[in-house]
Backbone as CSV, one residue per row, in Angstrom:
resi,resn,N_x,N_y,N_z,CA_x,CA_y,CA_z,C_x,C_y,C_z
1,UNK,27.052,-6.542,3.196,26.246,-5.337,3.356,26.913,-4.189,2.614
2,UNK,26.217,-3.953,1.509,26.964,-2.511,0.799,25.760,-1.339,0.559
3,UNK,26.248,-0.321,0.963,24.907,0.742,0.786,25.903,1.960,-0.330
4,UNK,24.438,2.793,-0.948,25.263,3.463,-2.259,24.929,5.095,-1.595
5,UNK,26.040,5.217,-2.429,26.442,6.640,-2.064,25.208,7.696,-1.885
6,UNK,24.128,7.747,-2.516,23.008,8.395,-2.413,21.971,8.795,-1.718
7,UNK,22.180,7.213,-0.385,21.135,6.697,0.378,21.809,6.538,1.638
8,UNK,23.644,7.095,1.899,24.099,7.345,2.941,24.244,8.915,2.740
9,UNK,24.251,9.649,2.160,24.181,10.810,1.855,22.691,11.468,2.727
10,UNK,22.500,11.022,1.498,20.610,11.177,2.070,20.412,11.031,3.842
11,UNK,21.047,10.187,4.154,21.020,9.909,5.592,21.780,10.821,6.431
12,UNK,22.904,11.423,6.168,23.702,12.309,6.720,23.111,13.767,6.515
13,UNK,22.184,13.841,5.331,21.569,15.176,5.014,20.402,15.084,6.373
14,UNK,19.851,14.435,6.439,18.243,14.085,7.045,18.402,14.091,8.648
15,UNK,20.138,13.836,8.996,20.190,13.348,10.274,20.899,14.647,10.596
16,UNK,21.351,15.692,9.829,22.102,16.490,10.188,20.888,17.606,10.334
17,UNK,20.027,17.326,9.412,18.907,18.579,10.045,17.989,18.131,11.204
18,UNK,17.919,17.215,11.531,16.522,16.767,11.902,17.528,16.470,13.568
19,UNK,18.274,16.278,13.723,19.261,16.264,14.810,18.929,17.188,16.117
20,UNK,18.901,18.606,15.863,18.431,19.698,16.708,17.091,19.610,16.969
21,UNK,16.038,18.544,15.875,14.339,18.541,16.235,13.969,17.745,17.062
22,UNK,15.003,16.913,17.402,14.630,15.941,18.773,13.925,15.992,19.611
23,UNK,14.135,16.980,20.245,13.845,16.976,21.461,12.580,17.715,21.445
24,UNK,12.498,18.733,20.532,11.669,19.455,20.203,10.179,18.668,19.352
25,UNK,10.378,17.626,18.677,9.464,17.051,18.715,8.811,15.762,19.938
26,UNK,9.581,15.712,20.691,9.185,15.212,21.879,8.148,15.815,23.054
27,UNK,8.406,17.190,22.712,7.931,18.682,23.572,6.835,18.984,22.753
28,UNK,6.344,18.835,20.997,5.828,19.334,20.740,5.613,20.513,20.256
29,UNK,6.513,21.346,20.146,7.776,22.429,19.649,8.030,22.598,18.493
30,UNK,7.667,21.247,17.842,8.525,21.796,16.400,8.467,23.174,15.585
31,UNK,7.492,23.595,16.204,7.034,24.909,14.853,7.015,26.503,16.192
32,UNK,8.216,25.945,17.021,8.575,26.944,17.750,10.492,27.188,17.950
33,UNK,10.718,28.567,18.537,12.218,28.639,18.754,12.119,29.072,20.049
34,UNK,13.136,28.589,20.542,13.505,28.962,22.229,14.796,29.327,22.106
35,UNK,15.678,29.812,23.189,17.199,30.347,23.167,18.037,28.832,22.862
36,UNK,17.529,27.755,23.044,18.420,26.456,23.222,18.251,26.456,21.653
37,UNK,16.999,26.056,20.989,16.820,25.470,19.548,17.656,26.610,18.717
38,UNK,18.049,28.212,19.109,18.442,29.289,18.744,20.057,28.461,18.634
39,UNK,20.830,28.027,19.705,21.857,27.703,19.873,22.237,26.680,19.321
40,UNK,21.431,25.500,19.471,21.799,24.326,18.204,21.829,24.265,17.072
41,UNK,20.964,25.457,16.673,20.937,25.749,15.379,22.301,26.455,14.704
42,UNK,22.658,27.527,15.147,23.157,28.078,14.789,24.972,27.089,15.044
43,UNK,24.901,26.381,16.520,26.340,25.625,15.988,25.942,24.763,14.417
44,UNK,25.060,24.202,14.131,24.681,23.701,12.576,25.318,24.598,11.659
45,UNK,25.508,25.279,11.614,25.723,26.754,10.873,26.936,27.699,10.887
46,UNK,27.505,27.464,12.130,28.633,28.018,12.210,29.550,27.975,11.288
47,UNK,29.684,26.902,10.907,30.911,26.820,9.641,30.811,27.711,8.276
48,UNK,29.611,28.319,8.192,29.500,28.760,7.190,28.904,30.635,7.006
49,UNK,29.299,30.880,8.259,29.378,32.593,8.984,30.568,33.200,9.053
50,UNK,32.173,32.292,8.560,32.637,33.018,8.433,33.668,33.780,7.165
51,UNK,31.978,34.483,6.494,32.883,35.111,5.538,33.668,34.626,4.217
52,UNK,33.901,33.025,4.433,34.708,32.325,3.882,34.504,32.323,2.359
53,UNK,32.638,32.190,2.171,31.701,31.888,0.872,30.724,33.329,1.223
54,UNK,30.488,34.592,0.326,29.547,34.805,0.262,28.396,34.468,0.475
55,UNK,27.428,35.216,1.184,26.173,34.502,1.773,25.843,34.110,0.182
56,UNK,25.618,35.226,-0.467,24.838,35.097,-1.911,25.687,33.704,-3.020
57,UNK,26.499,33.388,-2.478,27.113,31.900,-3.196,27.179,30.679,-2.586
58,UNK,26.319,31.074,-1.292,26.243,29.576,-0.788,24.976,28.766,-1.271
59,UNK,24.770,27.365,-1.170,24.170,26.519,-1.790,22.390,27.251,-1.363
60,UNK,21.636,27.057,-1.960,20.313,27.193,-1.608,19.815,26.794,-0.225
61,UNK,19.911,25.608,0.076,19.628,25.174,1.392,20.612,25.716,2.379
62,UNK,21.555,26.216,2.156,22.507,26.677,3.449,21.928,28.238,3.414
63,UNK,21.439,28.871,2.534,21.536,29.918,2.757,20.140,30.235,3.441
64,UNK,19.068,29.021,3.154,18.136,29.141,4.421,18.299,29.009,5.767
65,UNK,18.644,27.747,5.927,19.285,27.476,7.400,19.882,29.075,7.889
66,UNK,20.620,29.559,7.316,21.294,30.887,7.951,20.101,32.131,7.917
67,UNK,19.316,31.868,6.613,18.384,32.976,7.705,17.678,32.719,8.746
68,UNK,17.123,31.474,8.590,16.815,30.830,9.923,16.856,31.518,11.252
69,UNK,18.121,31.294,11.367,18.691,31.531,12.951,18.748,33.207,12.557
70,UNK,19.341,33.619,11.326,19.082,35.455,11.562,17.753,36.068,11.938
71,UNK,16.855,35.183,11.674,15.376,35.803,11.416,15.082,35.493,13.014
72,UNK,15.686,34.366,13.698,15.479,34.429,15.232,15.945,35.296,15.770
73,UNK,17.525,35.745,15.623,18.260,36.557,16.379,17.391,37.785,16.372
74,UNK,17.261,37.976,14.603,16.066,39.647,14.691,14.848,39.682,15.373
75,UNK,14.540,38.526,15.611,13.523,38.646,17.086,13.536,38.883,18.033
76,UNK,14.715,38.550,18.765,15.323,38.552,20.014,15.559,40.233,19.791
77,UNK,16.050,40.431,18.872,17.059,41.923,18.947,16.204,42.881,18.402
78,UNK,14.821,42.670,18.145,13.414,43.247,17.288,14.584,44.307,16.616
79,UNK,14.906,43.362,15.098,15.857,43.923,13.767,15.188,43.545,13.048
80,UNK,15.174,44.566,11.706,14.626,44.669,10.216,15.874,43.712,9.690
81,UNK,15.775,42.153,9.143,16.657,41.564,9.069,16.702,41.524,7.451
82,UNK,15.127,42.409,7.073,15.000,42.653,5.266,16.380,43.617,5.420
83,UNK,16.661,44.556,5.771,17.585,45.410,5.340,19.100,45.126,5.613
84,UNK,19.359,43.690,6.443,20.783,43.286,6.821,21.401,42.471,6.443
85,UNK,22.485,42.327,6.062,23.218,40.723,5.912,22.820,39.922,7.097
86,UNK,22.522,38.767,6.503,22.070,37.909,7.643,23.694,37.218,8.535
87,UNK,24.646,37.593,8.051,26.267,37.242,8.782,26.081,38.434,9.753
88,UNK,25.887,39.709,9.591,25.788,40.752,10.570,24.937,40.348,11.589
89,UNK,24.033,39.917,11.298,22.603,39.567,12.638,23.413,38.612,13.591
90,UNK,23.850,37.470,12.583,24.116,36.541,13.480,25.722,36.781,14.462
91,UNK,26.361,37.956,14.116,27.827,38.365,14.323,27.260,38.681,15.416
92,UNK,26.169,39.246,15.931,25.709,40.729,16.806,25.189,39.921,18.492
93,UNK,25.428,38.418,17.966,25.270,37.391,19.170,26.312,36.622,19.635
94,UNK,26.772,36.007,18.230,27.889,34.828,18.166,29.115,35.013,18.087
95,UNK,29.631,36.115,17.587,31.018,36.199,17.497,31.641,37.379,18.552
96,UNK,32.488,37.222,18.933,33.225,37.433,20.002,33.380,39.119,19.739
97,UNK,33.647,40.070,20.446,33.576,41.283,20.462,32.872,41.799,19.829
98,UNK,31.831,41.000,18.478,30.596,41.949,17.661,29.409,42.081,19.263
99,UNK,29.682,40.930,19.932,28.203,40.666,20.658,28.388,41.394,21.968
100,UNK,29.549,42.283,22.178,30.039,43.285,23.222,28.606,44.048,23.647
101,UNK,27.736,44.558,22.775,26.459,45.312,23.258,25.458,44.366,23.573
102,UNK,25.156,43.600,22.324,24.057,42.855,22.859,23.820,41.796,24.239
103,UNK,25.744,42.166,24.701,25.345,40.968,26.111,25.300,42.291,27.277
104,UNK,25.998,43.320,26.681,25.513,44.475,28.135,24.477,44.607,28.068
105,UNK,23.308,44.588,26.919,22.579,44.985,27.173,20.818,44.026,28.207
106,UNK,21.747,42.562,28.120,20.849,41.261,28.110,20.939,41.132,29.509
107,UNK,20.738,41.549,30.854,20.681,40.906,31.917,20.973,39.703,32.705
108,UNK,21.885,39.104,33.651,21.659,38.132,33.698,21.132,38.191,35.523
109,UNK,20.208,37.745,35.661,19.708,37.893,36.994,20.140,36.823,37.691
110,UNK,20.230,37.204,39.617,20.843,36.340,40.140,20.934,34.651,40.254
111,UNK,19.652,34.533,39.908,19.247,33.272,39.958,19.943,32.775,38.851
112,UNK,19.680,33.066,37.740,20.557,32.376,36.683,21.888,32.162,36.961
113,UNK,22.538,33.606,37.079,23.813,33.428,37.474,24.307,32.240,38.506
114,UNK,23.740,31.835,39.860,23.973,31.114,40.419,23.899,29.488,39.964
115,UNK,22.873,29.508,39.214,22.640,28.295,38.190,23.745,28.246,37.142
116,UNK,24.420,29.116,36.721,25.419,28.567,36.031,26.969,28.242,36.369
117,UNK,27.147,29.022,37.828,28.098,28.663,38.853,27.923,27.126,38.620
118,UNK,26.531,26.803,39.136,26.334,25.530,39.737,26.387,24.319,38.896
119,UNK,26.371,24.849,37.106,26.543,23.869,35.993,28.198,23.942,35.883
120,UNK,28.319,24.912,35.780,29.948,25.189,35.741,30.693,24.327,36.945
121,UNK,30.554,23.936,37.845,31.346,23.456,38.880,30.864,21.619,38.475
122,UNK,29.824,21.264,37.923,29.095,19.672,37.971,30.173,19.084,36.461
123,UNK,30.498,20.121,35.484,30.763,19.495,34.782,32.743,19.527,35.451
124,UNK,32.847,20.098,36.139,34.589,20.380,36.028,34.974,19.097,37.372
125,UNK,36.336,18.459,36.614,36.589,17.356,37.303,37.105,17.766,38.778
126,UNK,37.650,19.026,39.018,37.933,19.301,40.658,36.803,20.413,40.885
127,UNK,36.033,20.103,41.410,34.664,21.390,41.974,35.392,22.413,42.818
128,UNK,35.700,22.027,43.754,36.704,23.012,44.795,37.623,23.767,43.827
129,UNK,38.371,22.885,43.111,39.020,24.574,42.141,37.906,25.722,41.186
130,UNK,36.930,24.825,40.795,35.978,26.029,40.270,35.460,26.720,41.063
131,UNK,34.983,26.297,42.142,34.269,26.612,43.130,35.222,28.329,43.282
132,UNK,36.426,28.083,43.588,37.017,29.182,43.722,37.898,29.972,42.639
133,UNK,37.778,30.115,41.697,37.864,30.761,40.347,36.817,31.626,40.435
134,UNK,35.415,30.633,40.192,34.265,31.103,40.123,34.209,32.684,41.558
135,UNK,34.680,32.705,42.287,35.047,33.480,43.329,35.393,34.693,43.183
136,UNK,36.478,34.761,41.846,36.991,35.493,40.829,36.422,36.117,39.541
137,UNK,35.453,35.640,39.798,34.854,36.041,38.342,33.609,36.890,38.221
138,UNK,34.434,38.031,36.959,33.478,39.234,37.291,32.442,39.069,35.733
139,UNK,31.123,38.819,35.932,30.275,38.917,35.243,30.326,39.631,33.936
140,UNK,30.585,40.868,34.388,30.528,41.898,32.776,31.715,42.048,32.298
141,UNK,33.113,41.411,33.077,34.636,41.664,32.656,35.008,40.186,31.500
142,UNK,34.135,38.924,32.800,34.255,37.652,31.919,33.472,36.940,31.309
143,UNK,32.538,37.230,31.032,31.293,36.784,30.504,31.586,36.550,29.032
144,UNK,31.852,37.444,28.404,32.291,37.696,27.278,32.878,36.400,26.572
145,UNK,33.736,36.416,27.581,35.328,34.789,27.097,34.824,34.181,27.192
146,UNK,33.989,33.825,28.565,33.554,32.190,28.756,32.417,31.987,27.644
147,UNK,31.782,33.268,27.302,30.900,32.632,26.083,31.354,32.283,25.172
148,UNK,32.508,33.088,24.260,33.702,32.258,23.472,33.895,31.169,23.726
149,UNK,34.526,30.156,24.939,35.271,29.700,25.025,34.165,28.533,24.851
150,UNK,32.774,28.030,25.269,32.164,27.573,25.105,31.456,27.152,24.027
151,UNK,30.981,28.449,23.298,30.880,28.289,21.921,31.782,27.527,20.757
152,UNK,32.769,27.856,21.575,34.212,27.440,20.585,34.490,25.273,20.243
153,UNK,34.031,25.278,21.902,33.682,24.006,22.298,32.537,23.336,21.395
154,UNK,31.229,23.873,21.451,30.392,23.279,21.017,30.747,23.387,19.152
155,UNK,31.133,24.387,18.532,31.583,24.222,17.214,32.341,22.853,17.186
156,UNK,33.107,22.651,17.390,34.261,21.681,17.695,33.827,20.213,17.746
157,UNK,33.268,19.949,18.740,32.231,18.686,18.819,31.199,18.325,17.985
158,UNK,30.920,19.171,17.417,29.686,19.760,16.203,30.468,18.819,15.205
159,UNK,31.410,19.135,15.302,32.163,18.952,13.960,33.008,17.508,13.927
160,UNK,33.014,17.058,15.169,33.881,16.115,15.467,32.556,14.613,15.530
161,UNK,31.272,14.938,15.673,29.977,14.345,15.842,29.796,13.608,14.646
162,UNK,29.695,14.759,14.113,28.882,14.491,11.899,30.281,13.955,11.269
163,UNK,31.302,13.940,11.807,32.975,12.941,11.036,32.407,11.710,11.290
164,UNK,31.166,11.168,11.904,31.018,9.647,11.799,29.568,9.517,11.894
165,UNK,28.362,10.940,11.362,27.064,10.831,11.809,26.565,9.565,10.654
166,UNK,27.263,9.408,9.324,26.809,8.640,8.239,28.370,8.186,7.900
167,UNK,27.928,6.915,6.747,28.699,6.153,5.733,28.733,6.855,4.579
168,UNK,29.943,7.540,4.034,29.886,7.822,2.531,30.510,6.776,1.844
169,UNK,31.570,5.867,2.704,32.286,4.482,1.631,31.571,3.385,2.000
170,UNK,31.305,3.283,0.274,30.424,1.612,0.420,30.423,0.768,1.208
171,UNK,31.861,0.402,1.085,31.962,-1.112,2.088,31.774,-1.431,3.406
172,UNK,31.543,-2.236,3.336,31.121,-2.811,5.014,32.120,-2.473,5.874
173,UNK,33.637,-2.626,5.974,34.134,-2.174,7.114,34.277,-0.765,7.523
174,UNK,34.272,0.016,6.583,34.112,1.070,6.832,32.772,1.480,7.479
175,UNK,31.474,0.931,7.138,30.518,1.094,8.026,30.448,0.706,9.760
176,UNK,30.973,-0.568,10.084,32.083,-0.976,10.733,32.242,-0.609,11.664
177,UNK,33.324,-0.016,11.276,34.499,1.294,11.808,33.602,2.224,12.405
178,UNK,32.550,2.507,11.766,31.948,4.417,11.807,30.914,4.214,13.247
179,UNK,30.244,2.940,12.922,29.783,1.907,14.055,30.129,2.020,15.450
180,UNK,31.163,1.400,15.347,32.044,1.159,17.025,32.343,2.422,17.426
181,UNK,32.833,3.525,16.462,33.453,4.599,16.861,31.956,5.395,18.027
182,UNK,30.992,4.869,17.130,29.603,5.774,17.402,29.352,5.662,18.858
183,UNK,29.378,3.904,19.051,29.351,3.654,20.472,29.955,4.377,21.202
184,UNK,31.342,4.634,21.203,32.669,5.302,22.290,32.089,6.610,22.518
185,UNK,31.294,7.448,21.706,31.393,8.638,22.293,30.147,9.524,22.227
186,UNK,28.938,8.927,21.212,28.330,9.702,20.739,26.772,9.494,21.580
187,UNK,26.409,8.987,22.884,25.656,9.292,24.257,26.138,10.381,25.050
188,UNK,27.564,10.333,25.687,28.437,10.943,26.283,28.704,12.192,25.900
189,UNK,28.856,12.454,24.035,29.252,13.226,23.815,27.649,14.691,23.846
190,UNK,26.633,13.831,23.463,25.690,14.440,23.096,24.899,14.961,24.363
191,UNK,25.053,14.241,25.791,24.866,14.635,27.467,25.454,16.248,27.549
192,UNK,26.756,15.827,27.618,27.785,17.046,27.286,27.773,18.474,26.946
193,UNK,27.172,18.388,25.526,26.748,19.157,24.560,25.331,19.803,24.896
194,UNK,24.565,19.341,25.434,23.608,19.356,26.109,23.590,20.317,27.402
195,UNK,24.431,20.006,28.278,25.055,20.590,29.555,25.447,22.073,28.907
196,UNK,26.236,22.017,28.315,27.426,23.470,27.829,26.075,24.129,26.934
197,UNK,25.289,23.684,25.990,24.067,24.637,25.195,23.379,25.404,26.790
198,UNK,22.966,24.328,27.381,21.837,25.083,28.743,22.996,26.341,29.440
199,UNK,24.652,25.904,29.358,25.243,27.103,30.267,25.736,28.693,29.481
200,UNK,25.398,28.081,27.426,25.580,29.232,26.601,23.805,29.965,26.668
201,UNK,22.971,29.080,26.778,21.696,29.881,26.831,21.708,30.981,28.262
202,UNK,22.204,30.571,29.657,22.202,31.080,30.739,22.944,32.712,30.448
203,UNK,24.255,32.084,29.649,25.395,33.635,29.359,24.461,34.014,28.379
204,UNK,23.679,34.474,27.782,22.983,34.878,26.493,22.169,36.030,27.626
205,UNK,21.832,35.574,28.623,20.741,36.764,29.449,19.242,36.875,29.380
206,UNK,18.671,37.585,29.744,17.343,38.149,29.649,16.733,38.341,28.261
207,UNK,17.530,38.671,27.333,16.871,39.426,26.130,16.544,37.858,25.515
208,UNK,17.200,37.091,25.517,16.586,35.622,25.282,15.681,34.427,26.022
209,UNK,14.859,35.079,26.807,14.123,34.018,27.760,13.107,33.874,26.934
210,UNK,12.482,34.355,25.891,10.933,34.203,25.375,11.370,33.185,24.297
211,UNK,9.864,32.475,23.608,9.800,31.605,23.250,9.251,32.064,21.824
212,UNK,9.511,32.236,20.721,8.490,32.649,19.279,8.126,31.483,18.523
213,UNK,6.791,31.695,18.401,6.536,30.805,17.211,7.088,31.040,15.615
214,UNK,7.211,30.004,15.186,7.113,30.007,13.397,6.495,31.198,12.863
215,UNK,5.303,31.156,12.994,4.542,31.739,12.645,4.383,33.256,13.176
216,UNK,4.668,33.978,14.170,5.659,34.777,14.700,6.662,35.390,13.480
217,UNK,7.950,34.314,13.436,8.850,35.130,12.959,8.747,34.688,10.950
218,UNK,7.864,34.349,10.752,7.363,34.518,9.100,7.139,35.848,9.096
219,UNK,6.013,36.099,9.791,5.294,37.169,9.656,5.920,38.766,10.103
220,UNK,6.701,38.508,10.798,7.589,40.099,11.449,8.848,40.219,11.360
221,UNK,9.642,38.919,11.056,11.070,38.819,10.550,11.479,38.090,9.817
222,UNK,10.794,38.100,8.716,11.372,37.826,7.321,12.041,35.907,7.614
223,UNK,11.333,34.871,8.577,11.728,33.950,8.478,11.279,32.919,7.646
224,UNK,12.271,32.205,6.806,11.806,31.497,5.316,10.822,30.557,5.921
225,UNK,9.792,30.700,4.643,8.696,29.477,4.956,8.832,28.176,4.247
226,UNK,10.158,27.826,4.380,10.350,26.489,3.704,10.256,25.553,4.547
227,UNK,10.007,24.325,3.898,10.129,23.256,5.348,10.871,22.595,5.497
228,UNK,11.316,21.483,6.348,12.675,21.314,6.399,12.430,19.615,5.338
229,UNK,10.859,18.975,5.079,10.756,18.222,4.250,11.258,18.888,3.218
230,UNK,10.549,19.753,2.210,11.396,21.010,1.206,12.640,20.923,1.066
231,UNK,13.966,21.329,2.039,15.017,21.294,2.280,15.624,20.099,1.551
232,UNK,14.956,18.910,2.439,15.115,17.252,2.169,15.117,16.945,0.685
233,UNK,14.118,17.551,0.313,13.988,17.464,-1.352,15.148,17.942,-2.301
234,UNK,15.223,19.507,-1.809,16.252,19.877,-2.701,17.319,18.995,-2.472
235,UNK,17.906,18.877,-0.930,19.116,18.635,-1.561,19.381,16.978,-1.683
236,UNK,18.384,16.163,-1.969,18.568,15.321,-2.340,18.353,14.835,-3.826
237,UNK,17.546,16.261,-4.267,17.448,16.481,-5.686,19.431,16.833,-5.991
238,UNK,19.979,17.483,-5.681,21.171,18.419,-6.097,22.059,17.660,-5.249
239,UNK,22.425,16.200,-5.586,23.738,15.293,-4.811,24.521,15.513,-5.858
């Protein structure tokens, strides 16, 4: 069994976008954003917000994906995202002390709050010690970190996921290898990931409970009308 570099490529391109549409085409969703599809998206993306590459020198298709999620955030945050770097939009949520206003300003009502006590204690291996931390913990003092600290998580796994989502070496054992590894972690890992997105949507607040269509944020925030077939094309045109 030998597969060529073009057609595992292709597969790692296709599986890396279409990854976050899961569920969403299950729901029927596809041509909508919610705070979760907001969050998967943007861990997709993370790697390439910081600063590292000019927005204006990143590849064509990355630099959609990133307005993407800016053109959501400017929904959420009703921002002229024509007049902003789209790294600023997305700073003003995701990165740690830029998003200081936008989480005072996002509510989190009791009910939620108690719901994320209650995710927070299911995933931690001693409940009774969260249970009482959680005891300790002041909303507008720690909110902040634990959204860091979570986020930080889901980057991480993000990244540790797609190290075996495809085959780039021909040979069979190496396919193999990428195989077995897939088994060990990648149900478990993706439950997980799953759990911690629903407890970063909860810390996000009020200003993110609504749902926009596509068609929505084309029309009032500058969100690209490419498709993600489109996407598929280019960059399987440009290997």
């Amino acid at each position: 069994m030998r597969f060529t570099f073009a057609k595992e490529l292709r597969f790692l391109i296709n599986n890396d976008m279409k990854k976050a549409q899961i569920e969403y085409n299950s729901k029927g969703k596809i041509a909508s954003w919610d705070a979760n599809r907001l969050v998967r998206e943007y861990i997709g993306i993370a790697w390439m917000t910081n600063d590292t590459i000019p927005f204006q020198n990143l590849p064509w298709d990355s630099q959609v994906r990133i307005r993407r999620v800016a053109a959501v955030i400017s929904g959420y945050l009703d921002y002229n995202l024509k007049e902003s770097d789209p790294f600023e939009i997305i700073s003003l949520v995701f990165s740690n002390f830029d998003n200081r206003k936008v989480l005072s300003e996002s509510n989190i009502d009791v009910s939620d709050f108690e719901q994320l006590k209650k995710k927070l204690c299911e995933v931690s291996d001693e409940s009774w010690r969260m249970e009482h931390l959680l005891k300790q913990f002041q909303l507008n003092e720690d909110r902040e970190q634990l959204l860091n600290v979570l986020l930080r998580y889901r980057i991480a796994t993000e990244e540790l996921e797609n190290t075996f989502s495809g085959t780039l070496e021909a040979r069979t054992g190496a396919y193999i290898g990428t195989k077995a590894l897939q088994g060990l972690y990648n149900s478990k890992l993706q439950e997980c990931n799953r759990r911690v997105d629903d407890m970063i949507v909860l810390l996000l607040g009020s200003t993110f409970k609504r749902t926009f269509t596509e068609r929505e944020l084309i029309e009032h925030y500058n969100y690209p009308t490419t498709t993600d077939d489109e996407l598929l094309d280019w960059q399987t045109d440009n290997l």
